[in-house]
N, C-alpha and C positions, 0 to 999 in steps of 0.2 A: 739015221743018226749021223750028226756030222763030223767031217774026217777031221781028227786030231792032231795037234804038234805036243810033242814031249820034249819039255826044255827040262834041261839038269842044274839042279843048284848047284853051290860051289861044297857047298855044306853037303858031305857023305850021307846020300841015304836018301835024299830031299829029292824029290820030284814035284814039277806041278804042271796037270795036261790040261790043256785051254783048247776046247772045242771049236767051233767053227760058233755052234749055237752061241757060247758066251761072247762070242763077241760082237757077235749081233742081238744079244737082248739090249732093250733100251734102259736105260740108267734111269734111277728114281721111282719105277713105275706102281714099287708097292708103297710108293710114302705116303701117297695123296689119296683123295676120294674123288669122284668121277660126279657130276652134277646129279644122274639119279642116286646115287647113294646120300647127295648132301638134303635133297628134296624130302626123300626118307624118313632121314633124321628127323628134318624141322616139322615134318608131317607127323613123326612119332610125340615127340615134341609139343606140340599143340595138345594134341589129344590127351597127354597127361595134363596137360595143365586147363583144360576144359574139365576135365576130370576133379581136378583139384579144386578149382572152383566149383565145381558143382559139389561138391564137397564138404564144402568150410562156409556155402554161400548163407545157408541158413543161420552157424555159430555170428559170423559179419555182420547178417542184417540183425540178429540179438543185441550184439555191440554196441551198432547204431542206436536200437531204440531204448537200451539204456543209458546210455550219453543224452539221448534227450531227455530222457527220463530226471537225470539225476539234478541235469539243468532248470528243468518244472519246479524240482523239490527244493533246489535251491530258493528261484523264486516266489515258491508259494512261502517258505517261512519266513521270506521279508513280507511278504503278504500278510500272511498271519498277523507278525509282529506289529506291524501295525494297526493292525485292528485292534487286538487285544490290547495297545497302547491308547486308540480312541477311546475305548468302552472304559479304561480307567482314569480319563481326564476329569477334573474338577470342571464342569463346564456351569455349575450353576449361578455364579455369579453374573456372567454373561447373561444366562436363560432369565434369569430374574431379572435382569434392567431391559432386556427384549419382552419379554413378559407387559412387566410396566407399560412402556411403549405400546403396545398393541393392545387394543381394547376386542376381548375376546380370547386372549392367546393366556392359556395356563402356562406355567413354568414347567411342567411336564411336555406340553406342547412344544415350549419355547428347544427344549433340550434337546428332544427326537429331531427337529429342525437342523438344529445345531452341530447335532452329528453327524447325520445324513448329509451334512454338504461337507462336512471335513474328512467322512470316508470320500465321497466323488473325488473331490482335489488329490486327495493323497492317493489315489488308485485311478488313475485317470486311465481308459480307453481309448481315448481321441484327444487332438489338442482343444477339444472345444468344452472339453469337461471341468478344463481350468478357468475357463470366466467368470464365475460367481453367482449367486443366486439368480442374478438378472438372466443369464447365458449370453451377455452380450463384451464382447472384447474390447479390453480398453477403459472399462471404466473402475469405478474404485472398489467397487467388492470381489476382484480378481483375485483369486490363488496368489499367494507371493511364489508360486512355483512359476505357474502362465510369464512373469517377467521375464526370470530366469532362464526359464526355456525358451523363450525366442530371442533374447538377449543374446543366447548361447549357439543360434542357427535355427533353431527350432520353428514349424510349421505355428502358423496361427489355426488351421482346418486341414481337414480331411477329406477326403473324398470317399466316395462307396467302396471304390477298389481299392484302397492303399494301406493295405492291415501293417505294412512297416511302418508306417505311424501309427498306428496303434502300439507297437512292441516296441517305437523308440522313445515315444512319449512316459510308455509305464517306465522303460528303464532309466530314464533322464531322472522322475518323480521319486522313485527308490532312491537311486544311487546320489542325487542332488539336492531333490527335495525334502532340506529337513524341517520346514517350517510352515505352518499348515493356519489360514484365518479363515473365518467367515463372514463376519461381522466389519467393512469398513471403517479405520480405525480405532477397530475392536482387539478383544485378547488376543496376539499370538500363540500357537503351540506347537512344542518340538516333540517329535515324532523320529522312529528310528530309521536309518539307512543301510543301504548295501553297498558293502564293497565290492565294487566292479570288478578289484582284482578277486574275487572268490570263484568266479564265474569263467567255463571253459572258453579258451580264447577262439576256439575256431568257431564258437556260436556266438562272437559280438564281426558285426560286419557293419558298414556304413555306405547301404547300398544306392543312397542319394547326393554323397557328397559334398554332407551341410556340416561336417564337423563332431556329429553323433551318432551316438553306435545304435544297432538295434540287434535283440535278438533273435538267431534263428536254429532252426532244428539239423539234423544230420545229413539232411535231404534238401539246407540250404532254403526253406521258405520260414517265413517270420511266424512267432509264437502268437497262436491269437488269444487277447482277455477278454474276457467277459465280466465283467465286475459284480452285475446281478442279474443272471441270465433267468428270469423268470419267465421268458417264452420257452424254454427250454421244456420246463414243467407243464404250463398252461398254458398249451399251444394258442388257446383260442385266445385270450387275453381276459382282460378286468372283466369279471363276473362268469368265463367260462365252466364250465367241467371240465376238472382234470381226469381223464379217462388214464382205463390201465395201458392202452395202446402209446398215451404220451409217456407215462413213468418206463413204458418198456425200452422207449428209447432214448431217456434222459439216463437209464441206469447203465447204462455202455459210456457214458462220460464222468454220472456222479454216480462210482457204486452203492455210497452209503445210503441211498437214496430208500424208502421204506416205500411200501405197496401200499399203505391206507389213498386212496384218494378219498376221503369221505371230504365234507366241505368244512367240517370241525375238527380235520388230520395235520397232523405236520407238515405237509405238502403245502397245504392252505392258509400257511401261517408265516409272516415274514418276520423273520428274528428277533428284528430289531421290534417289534410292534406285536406281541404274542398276541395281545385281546382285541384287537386290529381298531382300539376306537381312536389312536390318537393320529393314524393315516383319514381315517374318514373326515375326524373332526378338521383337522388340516385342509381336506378338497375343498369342504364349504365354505375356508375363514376365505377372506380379503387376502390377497397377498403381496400388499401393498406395503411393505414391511419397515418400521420406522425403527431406528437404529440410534438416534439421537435426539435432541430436542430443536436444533435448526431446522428453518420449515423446509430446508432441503436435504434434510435427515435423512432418505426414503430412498427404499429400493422396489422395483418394480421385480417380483420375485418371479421365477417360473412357477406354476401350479405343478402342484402333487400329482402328474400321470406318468405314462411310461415316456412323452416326448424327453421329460427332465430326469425321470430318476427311473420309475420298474412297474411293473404288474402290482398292484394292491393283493395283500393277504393272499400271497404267494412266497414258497420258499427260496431262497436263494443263497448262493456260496461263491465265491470268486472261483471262476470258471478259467485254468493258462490249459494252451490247446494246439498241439503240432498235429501236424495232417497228414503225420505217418509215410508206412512207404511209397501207398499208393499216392500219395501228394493229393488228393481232393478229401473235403470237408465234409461233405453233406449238412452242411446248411446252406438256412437260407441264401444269408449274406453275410458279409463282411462288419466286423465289431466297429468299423468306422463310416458303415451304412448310413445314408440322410435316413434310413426306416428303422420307427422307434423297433417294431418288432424284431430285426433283422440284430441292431444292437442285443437286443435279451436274449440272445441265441434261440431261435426262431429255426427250425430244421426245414430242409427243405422239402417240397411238396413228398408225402408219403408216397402219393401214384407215381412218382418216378424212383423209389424205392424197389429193395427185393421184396414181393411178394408178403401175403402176411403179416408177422409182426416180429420177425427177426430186423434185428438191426440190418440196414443197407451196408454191402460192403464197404462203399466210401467214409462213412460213421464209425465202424467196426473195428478198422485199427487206428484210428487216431487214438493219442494217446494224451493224456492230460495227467492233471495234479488231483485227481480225485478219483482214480480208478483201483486205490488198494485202501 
């Protein structure tokens, strides 16, 4: 022990003995922490919060996929809305003087026609959906949308890869496109829109820098459409069997989806056409399609297959489609594919699928507008 001094206060009674030791400890030494003690900490530290997030990580990714979710649902009932707005247009005035005009073409024919190009424009996939009966850009049976959107920066085409055009094309046609022709000046019609402001800000991005947005999911990749994914159904295409093995895996995108595949089921029936004779009678006519009485009246129309529009007498439903957390599809290809198949949502080859006839995990958690 070290030798002490005893100093006397002045103040009676007061003592205070100062060691040798005190005066040799060094000052401050319990203030601080020493490097392994700070290492410690930030090691303790991590680990909670590894902790934490392993924790909350499943409540998060739920988060995520109802943000996309809720984003789809928005979309789909602009979607809706406009269908249910087609199916209640007066279109017969039109069908009746295209009728006329075409020797062959009933007014019923003329109608299903009529439709069928005013759903395409108004639901456009690609920007190539907007050209008009001919499918060629530029000329006068174009979308009064097609103007607009390249007017506005918009793509004339699409490439295989580029599903951000597919998801900035639909969003331009919603939120822009309120006016919908088919006919070269034929009747206009207006159709309802979406406000862009309804729609989560962090899923509009403009990942090409043309001045329009496009949508995408939680996971930052673009919503894909399918407008009549009838490969989805019948893999094989016009005239296949819809097997239970295809409906197994179309019901992981459209739950509502029913088990009959018989060839006189729901499956094998496309909506718009329930007795499927006015799609047939359509393949065989001419589609040379005269619109007026000038002998350059005339449009060189696309034929009724799946290049231009779907699968014959086959189901279909507007198909919006994020690619979940795993970030891949399991399909074939991309909704803005040069293959008609790959547009109808077309899956990709089964032999590189899970086993059996469970859905593939890349298919499994995508999530769409048609899974509750």
């Amino acid at each position: 022990m070290g030798s002490g001094i005893i100093v006397e206060s002045g103040v009676t009674g007061m003592r205070r003995h100062y060691t040798q030791s005190d005066s040799l400890r060094s000052p401050g030494r319990n203030s601080g922490f020493t490097m392994i003690e700070i290492l410690i900490t930030i090691g303790i530290m991590g680990l909670l919060v590894t902790i934490l997030i392993f924790a909350l990580g499943p409540s998060l990714e739920s988060a995520r996929i109802n943000a996309t979710r809720t984003t789809l649902e928005q979309l789909d009932a602009a979607i809706q809305a406009r269908l249910d707005a087609i199916q209640r247009l007066d279109v017969s005035v039109e069908a009746k003087k295209l009728a006329a005009l075409n020797s062959g073409m009933s007014q019923e024919e003329a109608e299903f026609f009529i439709r069928k190009n005013l759903v395409k424009q108004a639901l456009p996939q690609r920007p190539e959906d907007l050209r008009g009966m001919d499918g060629t850009d530029g000329n006068a049976d174009d979308s009064p949308i097609n103007a607009a959107y390249q007017g506005s920066g918009g793509h004339s085409s699409a490439s295989a890869n580029q599903p951000e055009r597919c998801s900035e094309v639909l969003l331009f046609a919603l939120t822009q496109g309120g006016t919908v022709r088919v006919m070269p000046s034929g009747k206009s019609y207006s159709i309802p829109t979406l406000d862009i402001g309804e729609l989560n800000t962090s899923h509009l991005v403009d990942s090409d820098s043309n001045g329009l947005q496009e949508v995408i999911d939680e996971w930052d990749n673009p919503i894909r459409f399918y407008r009549w994914p009838t490969r989805l159904i019948r893999t094989g295409g016009a005239g296949a069997t819809i097997s239970a093995s295809d409906v197994t895996y179309a019901r992981t995108l459209i739950a509502s989806l029913g088990k009959n595949t018989s060839n006189n089921g729901p499956l094998a029936t496309d909506p718009d056409d329930p007795t499927g004779l006015l799609y047939n009678d359509f393949t065989s006519m001419s589609l040379s399609i005269r619109y007026g009485t000038g002998m350059s009246d005339t449009v060189s129309a696309d034929s009724f297959g799946e290049a231009a529009y779907h699968t014959p007498a086959t189901f279909h439903a507007p198909l919006l489609m994020s690619l979940g957390p795993d970030e891949t599809s399991g399909m074939a290809g991309e909704p803005t594919s040069g293959t008609a198949a790959d547009r109808l949502g077309l899956l990709e080859d089964t032999d590189t699928m899970t086993a059996g006839i469970q859905p593939a995990d890349s298919l499994f958690d995508n999530i769409t507008n048609r899974q509750q």
